[in-house]
NUNU-382943 format. One record per atom (N, C-alpha, C): residue number from 1; atom name; x, y, z. Coordinates in steps of 0.02 Angstrom, whole numbers, plus 50000, padded with zeros to 5 digits. Example, Ala and Ser with C-alpha at 12.3 -4.5 7.8 and 13.67 -1.06 7.14 Angstrom:
# NUNU-382943
[1,'N',[50660,49716,50390]]
[1,'CA',[50615,49775,50390]]
[1,'C',[50660,49835,50390]]
[2,'N',[50642,49888,50354]]
[2,'CA',[50684,49947,50357]]
[2,'C',[50645,50002,50394]]
END
This chain:
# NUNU-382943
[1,'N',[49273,49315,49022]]
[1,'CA',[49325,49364,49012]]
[1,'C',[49366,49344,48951]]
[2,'N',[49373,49401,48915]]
[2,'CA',[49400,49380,48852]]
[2,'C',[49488,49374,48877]]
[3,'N',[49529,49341,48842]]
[3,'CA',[49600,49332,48853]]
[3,'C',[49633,49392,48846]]
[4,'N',[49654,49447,48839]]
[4,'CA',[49663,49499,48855]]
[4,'C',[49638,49518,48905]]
[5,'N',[49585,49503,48916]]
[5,'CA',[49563,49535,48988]]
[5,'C',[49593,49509,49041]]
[6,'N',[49581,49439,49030]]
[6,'CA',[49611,49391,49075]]
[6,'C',[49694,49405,49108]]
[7,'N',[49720,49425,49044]]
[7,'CA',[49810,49435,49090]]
[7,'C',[49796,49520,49104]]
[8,'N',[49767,49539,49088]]
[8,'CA',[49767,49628,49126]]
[8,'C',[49743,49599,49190]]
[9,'N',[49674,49584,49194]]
[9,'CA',[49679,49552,49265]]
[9,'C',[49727,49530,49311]]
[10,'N',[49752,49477,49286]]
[10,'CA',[49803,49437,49323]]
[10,'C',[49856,49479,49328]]
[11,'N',[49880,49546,49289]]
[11,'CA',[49930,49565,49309]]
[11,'C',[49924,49625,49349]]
[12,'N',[49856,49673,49352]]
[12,'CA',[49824,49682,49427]]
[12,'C',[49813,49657,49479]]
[13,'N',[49807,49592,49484]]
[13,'CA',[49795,49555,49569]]
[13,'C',[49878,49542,49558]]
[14,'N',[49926,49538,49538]]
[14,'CA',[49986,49493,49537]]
[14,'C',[50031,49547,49570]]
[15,'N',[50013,49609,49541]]
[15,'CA',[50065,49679,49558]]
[15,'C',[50014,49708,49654]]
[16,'N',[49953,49683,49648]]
[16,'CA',[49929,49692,49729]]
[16,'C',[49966,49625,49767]]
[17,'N',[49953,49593,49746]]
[17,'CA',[49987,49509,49790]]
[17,'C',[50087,49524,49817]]
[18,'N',[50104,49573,49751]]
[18,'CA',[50151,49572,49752]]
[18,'C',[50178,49649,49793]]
[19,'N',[50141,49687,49790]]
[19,'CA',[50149,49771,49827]]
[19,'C',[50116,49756,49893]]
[20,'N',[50068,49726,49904]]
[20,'CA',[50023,49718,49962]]
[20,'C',[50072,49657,50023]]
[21,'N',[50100,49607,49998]]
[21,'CA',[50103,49563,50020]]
[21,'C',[50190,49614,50054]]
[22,'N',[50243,49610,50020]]
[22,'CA',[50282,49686,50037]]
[22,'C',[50260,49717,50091]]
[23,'N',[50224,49768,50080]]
[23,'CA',[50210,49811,50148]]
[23,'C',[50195,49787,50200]]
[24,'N',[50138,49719,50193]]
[24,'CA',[50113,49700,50243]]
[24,'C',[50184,49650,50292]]
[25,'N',[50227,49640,50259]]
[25,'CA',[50308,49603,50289]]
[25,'C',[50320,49675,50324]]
[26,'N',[50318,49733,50290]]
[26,'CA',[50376,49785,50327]]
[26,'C',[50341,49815,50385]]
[27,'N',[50265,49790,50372]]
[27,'CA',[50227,49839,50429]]
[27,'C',[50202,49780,50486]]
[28,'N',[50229,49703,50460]]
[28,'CA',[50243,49668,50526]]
[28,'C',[50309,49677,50565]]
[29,'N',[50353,49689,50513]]
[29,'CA',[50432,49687,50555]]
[29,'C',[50428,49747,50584]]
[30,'N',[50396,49818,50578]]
[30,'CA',[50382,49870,50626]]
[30,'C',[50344,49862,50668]]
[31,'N',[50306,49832,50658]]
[31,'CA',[50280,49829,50704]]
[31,'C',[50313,49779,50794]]
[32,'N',[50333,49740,50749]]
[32,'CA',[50368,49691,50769]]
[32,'C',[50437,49730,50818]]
[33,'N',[50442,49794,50799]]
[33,'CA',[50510,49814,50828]]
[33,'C',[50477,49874,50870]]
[34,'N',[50429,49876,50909]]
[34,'CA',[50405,49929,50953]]
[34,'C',[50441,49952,51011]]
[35,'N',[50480,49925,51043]]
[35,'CA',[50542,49938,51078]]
[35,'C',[50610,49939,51056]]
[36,'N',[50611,49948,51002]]
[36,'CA',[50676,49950,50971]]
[36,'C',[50733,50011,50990]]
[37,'N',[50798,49992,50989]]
[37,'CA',[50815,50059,50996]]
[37,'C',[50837,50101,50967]]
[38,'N',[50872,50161,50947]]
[38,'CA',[50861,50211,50923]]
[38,'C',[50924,50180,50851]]
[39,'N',[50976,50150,50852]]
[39,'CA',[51004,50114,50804]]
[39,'C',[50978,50066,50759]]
[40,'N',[50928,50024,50799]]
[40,'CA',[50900,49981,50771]]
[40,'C',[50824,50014,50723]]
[41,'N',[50790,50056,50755]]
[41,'CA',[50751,50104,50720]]
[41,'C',[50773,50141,50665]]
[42,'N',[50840,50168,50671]]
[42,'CA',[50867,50165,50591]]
[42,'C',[50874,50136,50540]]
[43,'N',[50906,50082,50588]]
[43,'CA',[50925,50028,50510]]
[43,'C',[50857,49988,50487]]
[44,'N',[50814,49986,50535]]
[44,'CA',[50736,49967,50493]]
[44,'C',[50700,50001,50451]]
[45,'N',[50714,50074,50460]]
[45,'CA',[50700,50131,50420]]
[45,'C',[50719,50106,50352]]
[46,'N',[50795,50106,50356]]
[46,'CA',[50828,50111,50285]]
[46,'C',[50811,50053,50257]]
[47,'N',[50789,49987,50285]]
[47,'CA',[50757,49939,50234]]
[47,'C',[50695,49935,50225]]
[48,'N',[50668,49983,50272]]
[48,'CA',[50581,49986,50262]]
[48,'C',[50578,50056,50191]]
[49,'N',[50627,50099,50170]]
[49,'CA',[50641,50131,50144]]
[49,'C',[50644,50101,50061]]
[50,'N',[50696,50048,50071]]
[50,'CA',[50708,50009,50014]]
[50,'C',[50642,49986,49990]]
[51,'N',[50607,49946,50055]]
[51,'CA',[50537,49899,50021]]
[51,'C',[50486,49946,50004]]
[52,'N',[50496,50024,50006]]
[52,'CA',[50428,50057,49978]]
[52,'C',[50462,50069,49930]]
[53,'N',[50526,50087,49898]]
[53,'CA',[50503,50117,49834]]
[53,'C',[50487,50036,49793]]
[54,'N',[50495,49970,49807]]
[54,'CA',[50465,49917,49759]]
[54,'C',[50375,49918,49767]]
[55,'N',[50377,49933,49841]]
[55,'CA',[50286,49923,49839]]
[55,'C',[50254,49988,49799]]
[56,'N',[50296,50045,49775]]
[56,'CA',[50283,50101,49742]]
[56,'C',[50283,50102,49660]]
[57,'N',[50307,50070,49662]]
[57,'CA',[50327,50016,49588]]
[57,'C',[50273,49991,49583]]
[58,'N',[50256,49922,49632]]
[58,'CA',[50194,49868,49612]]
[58,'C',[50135,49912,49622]]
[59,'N',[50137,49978,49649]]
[59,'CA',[50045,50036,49645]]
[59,'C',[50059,50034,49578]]
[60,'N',[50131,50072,49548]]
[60,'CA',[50111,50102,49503]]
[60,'C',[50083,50031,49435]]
[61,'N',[50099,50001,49448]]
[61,'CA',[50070,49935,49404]]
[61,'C',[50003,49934,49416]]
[62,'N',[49974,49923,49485]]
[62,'CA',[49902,49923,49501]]
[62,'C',[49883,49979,49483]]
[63,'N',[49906,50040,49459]]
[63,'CA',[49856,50077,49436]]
[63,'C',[49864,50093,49372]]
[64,'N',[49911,50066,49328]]
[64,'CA',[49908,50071,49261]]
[64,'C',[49856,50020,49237]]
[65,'N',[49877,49952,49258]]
[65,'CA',[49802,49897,49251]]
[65,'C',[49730,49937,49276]]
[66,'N',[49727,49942,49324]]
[66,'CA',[49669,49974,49371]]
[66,'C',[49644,50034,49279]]
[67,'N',[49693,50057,49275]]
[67,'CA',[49655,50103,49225]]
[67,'C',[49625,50075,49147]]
[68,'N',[49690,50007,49159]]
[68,'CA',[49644,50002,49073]]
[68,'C',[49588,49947,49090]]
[69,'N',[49605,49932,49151]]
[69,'CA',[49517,49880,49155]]
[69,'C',[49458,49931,49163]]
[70,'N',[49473,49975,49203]]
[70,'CA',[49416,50039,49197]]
[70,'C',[49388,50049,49106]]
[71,'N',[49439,50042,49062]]
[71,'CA',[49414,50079,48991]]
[71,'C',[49397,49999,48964]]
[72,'N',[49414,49939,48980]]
[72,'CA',[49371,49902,48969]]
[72,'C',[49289,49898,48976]]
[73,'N',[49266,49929,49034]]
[73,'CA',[49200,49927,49053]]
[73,'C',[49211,49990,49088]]
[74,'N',[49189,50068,49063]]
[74,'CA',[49194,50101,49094]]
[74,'C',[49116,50137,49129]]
[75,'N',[49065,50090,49083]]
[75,'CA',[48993,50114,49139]]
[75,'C',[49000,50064,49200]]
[76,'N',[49019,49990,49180]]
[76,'CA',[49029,49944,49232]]
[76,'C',[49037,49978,49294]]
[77,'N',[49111,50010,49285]]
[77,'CA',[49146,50036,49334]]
[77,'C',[49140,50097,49351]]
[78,'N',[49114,50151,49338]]
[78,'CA',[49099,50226,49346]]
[78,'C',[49029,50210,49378]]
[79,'N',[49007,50169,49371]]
[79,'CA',[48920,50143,49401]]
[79,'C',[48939,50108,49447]]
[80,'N',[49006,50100,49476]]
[80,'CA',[49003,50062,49534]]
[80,'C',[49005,50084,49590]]
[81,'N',[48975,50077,49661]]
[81,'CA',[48988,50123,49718]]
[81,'C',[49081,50088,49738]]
[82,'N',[49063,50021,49728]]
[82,'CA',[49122,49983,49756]]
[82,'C',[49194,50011,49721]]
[83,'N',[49181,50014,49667]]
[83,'CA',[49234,50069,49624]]
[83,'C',[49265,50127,49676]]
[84,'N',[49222,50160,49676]]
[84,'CA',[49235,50227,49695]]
[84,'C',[49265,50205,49788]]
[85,'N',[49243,50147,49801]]
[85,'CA',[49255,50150,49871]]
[85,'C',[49342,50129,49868]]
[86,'N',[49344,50087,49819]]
[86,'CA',[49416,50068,49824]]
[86,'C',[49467,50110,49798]]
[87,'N',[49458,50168,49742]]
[87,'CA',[49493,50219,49739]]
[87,'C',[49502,50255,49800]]
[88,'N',[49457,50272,49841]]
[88,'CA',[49485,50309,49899]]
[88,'C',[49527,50271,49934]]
[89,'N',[49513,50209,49914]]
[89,'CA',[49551,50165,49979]]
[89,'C',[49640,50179,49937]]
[90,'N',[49630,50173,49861]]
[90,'CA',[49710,50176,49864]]
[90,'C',[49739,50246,49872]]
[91,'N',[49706,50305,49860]]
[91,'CA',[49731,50370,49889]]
[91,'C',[49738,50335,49971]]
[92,'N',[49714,50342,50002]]
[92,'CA',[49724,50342,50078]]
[92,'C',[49786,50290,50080]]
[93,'N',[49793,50228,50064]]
[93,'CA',[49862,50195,50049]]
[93,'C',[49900,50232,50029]]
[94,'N',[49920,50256,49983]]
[94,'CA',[49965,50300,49973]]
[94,'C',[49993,50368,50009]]
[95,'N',[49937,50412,50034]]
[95,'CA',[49944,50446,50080]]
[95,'C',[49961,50429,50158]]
[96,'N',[49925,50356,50177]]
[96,'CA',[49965,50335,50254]]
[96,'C',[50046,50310,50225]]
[97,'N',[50068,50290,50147]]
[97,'CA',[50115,50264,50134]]
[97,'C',[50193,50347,50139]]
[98,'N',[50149,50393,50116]]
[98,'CA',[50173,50469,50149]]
[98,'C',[50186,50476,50198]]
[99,'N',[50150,50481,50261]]
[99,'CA',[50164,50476,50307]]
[99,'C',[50221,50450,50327]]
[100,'N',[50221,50377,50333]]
[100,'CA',[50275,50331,50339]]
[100,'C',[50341,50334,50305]]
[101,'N',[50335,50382,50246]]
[101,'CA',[50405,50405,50229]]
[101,'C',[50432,50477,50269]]
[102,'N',[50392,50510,50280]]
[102,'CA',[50400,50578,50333]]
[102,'C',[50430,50553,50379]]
[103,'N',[50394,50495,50414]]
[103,'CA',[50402,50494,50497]]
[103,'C',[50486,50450,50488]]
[104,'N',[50484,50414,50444]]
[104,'CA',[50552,50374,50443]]
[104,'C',[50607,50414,50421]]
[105,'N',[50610,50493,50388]]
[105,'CA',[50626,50526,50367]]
[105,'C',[50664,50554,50447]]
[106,'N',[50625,50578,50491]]
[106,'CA',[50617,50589,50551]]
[106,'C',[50677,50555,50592]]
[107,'N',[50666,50492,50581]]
[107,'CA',[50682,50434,50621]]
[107,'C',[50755,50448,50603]]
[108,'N',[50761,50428,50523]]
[108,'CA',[50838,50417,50509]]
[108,'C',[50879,50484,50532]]
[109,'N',[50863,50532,50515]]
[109,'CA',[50886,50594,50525]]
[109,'C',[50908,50612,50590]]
[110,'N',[50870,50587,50623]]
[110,'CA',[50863,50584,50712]]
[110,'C',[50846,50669,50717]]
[111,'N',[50799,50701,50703]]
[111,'CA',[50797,50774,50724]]
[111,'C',[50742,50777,50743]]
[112,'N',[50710,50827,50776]]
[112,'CA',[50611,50830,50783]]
[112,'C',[50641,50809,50842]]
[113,'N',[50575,50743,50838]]
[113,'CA',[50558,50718,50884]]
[113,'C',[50542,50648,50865]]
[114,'N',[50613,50604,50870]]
[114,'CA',[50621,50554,50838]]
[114,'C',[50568,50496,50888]]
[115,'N',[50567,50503,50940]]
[115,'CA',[50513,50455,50976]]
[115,'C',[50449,50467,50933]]
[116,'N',[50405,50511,50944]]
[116,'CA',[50354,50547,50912]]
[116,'C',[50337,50499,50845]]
[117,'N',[50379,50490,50800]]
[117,'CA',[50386,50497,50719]]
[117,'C',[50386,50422,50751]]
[118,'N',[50429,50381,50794]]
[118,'CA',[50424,50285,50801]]
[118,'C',[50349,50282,50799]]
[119,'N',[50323,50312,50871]]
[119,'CA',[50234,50313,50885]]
[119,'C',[50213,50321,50807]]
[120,'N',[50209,50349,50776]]
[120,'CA',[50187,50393,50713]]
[120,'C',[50180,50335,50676]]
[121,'N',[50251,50306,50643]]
[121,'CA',[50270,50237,50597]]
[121,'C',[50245,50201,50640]]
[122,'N',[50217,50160,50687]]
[122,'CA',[50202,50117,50709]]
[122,'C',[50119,50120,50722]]
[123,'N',[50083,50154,50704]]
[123,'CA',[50006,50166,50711]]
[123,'C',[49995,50168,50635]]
[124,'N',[50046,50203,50583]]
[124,'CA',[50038,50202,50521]]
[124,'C',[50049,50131,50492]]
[125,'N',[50071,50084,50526]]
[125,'CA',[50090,50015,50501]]
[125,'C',[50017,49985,50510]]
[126,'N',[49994,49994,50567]]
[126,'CA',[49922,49955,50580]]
[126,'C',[49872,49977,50540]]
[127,'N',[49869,50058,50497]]
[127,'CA',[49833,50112,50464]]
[127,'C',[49851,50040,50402]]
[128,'N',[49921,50046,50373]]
[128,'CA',[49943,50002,50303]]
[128,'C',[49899,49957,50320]]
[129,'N',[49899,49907,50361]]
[129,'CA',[49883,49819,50346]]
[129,'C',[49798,49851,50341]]
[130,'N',[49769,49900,50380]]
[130,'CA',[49692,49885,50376]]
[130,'C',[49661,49894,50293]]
[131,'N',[49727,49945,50272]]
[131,'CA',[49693,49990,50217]]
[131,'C',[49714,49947,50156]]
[132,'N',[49751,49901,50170]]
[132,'CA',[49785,49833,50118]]
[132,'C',[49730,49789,50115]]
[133,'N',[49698,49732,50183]]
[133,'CA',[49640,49703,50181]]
[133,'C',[49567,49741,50160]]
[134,'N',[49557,49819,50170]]
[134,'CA',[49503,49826,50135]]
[134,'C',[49501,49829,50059]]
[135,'N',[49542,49872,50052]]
[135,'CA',[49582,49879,49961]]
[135,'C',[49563,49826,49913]]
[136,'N',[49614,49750,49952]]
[136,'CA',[49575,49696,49921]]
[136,'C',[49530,49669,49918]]
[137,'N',[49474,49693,49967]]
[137,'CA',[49426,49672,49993]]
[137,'C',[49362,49691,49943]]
[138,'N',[49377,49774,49932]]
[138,'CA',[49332,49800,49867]]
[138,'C',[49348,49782,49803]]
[139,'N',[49406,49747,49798]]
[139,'CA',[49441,49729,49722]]
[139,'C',[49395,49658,49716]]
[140,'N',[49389,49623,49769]]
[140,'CA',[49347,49567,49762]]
[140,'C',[49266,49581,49745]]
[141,'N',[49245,49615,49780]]
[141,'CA',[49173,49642,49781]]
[141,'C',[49158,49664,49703]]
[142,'N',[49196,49695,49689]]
[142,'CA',[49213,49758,49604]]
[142,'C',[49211,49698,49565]]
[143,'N',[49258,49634,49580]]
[143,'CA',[49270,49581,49505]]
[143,'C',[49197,49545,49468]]
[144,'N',[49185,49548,49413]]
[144,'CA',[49127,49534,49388]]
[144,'C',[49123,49442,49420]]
[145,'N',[49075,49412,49412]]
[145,'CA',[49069,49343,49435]]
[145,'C',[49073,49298,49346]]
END
């Protein structure tokens, strides 16, 4: 890897280490709070609130890198199945990361059906950590040797 490549790299795995490692804290401490009560389900909201827009930050880093390593080698990567598997994987991150702003949306607000929306954020936390370990999982598979 030529040295340019080398810190685009590193600053793609550094912004996942650093967005990934984030969620996966907020979607233990939710998880972590499954009986919580309806005060305390707020105020986890509003800091689980805070820690997505930074892990929204460190995507958008992973996918500005993600794009110029693509135009580094773009048959590499357009010829890859593993490619394509890990783009879906970060749509679907992002979209269970939707969710989890709806349902906490829910939560803080207290309207709906604020139980409903806890169930909701709390199945979407276990959805985050799986779709975090595969994510990186194809990013490993994808890295040239």
């Amino acid at each position: 890897m030529p040295g340019a490549h080398v810190a685009l790299f590193a600053a793609h795995v550094g912004a996942l280490l650093v967005g990934g490692g984030l969620a996966l804290s907020i979607d233990r401490a939710t998880l972590a709070r499954r009986d919580a009560l309806r005060e305390a389900r707020r105020a986890h909201v509003a800091m689980m609130a805070a820690a997505h827009r930074k892990v929204a930050a460190a995507l958008g880093v992973v996918l500005a890198t993600g794009a110029a390593l693509v135009l580094v080698d773009v048959e590499g990567h357009l010829g890859a199945w593993i490619f394509w598997v890990k783009l879906a994987l970060f749509a679907l991150l992002v979209a269970n990361g939707a969710v989890m702003i709806r349902a906490g949306d829910v939560i803080r607000r207290d309207v709906g059906y604020p139980d409903g929306a806890w169930r909701r954020l709390q199945q979407s936390a276990w959805t985050s950590i799986a779709l975090w370990i595969a994510l990186v999982s194809a990013g490993v598979a994808l890295t040239p040797a």
